[in-house]
N, C-alpha and C positions, 0 to 999 in steps of 0.2 A: 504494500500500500504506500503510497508514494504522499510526499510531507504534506500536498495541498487535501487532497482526502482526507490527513489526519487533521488538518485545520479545520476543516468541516461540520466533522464530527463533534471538534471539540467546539464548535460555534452553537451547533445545537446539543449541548452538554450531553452526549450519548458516546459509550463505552463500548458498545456492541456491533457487531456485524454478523451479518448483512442487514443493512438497515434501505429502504427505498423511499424517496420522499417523491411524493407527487401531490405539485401544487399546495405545500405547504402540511400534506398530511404527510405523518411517520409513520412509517409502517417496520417493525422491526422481527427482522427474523424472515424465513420461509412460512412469510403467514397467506398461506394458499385461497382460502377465503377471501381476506382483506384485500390481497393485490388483484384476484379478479374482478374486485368490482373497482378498486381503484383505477384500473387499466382498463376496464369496460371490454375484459377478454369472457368469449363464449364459455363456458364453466364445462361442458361436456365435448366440447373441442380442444379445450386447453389444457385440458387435465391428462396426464401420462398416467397411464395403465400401470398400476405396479407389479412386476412378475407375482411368480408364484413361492410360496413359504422357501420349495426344493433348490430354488434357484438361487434365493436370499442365502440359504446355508453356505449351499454350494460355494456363492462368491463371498460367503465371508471369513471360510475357510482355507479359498485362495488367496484373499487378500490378508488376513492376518498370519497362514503360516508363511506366507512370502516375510513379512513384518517382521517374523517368528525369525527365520530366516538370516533375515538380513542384519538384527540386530544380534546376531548373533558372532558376527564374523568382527564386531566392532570391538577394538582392543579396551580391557578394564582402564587403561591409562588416558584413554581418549574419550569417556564416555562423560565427562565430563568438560567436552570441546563447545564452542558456543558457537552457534551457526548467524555469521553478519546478516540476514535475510530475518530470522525469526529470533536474535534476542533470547533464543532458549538452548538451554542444554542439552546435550542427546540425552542424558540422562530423563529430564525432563519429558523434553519429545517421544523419545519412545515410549516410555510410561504412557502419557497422554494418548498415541494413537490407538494402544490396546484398551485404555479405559472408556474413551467416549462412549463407544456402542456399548459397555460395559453396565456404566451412569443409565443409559438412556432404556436396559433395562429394569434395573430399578425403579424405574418409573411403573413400572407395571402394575404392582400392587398398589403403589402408592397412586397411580392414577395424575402425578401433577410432575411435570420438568418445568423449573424453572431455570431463570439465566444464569444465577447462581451455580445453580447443579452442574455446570459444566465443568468449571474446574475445582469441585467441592473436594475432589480426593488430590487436588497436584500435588501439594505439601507432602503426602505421602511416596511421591516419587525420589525426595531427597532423602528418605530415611531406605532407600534399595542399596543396600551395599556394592553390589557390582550388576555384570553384567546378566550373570545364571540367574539374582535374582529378578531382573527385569522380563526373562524371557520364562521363568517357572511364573510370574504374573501374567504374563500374555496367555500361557498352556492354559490355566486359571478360566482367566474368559475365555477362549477358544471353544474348552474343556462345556462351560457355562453358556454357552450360544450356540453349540450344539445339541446339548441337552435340553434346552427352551423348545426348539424349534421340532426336535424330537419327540416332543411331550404334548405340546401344545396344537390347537386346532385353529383355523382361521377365525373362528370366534374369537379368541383370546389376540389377535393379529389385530381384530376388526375391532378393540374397544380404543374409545375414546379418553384420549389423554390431553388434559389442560397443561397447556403448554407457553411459555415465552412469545411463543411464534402462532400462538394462536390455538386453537383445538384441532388435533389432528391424530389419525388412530393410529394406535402401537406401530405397525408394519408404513405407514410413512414417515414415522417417526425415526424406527432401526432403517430402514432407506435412506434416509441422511445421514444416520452413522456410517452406513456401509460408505459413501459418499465420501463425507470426511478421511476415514481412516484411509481409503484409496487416494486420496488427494496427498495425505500426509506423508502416506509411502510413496510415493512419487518424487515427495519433498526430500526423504529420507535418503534414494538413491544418489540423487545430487550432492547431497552432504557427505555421503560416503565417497563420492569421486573427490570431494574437495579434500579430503583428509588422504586420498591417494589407496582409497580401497574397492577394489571394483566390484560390487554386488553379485553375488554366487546365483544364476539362474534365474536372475531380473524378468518381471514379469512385463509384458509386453501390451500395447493398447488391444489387441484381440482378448487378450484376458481380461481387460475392463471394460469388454462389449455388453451394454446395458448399463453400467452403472456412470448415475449421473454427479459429474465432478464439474469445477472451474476449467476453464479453459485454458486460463493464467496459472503458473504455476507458483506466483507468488502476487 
């Protein structure tokens, strides 16, 4: 995000993104509702079909044991290197991309994500001693989001969750997780070139067919 975006934000005293202003309304977050009418888009044309449960596992399998993976190959001594772009430490970062979808089950029972709720566990990433324990965390949720998805029926997919971004049901909600974490790893391969480590069997855009990410990679 580049310095005059961050003046923006900070003009209209908001902390979050993605945030869309139209015509002097805020709209903050992926609030699906709000910016269809905001945008005056057809709601049954404009809305993307979410796959199905099999396919959500599927890719979040691929996308987290790639995560799994790649954070794996990252030296103890470097895992506390700080990436010029994000300001965060691998340590941090990796933590982070295993937890979102993590956080954003929790939501389930509790039925509410707030904006908060995103980074409610970071602090817990500076307390991961090295590397094994970052990646026995990730196994953790991996372990925990195949077992949901396992268990569970599209009913439980289809409940509605009050959300930062508006009311939107569990499986659009883990769609943006899957989302995020794919975006992050993508961030993460980068970082690993920068520190001179080339990603063991990097995952390729055919393998993020379907899942919706930025276009920008920062």
């Amino acid at each position: 995000m580049d310095e005059q975006a961050l003046q923006e934000l900070r003009d209209l005293k908001l902390q979050v993104v993605p945030v869309t202003l139209v015509e002097g309304r805020i709209i903050i977050g992926f609030n699906r509702p709000e910016l269809i009418r905001a945008l005056g888009l057809d709601n049954a044309r404009g809305s993307q079909e979410l796959q199905g449960p099999q396919w959500m596992l599927q890719k979040f399998e691929t996308v987290l044991g790639a995560a799994r993976r790649a954070t794996a190959q990252i030296p103890d001594q470097m895992i506390d290197w700080t990436s010029p772009e994000r300001g965060r430490n691998l340590r941090q970062f990796t933590f982070h991309l295993f937890d979102r979808p993590n956080l954003m089950l929790d939501a389930y029972p509790r039925r509410i994500f707030r904006a908060e709720d995103r980074g409610r566990r970071i602090g817990e990433a500076l307390e991961r001693g090295d590397v094994a324990d970052i990646i026995g965390f990730g196994d953790e949720v991996i372990g925990r989001i195949r077992r949901f998805f396992q268990g569970e029926t599209q009913e439980a997919l289809d409940t509605v969750i009050d959300t930062y971004m508006g009311p939107l049901t569990l499986q659009q909600l883990l769609d943006l997780g899957l989302g995020h974490s794919t975006h992050h790893l993508k961030q993460l391969y980068l970082f690993m070139r920068q520190i001179s480590i080339r990603p063991e069997r990097p995952l390729t855009e055919r393998d993020f067919e379907g899942v919706t990410v930025p276009t920008e990679l920062f």
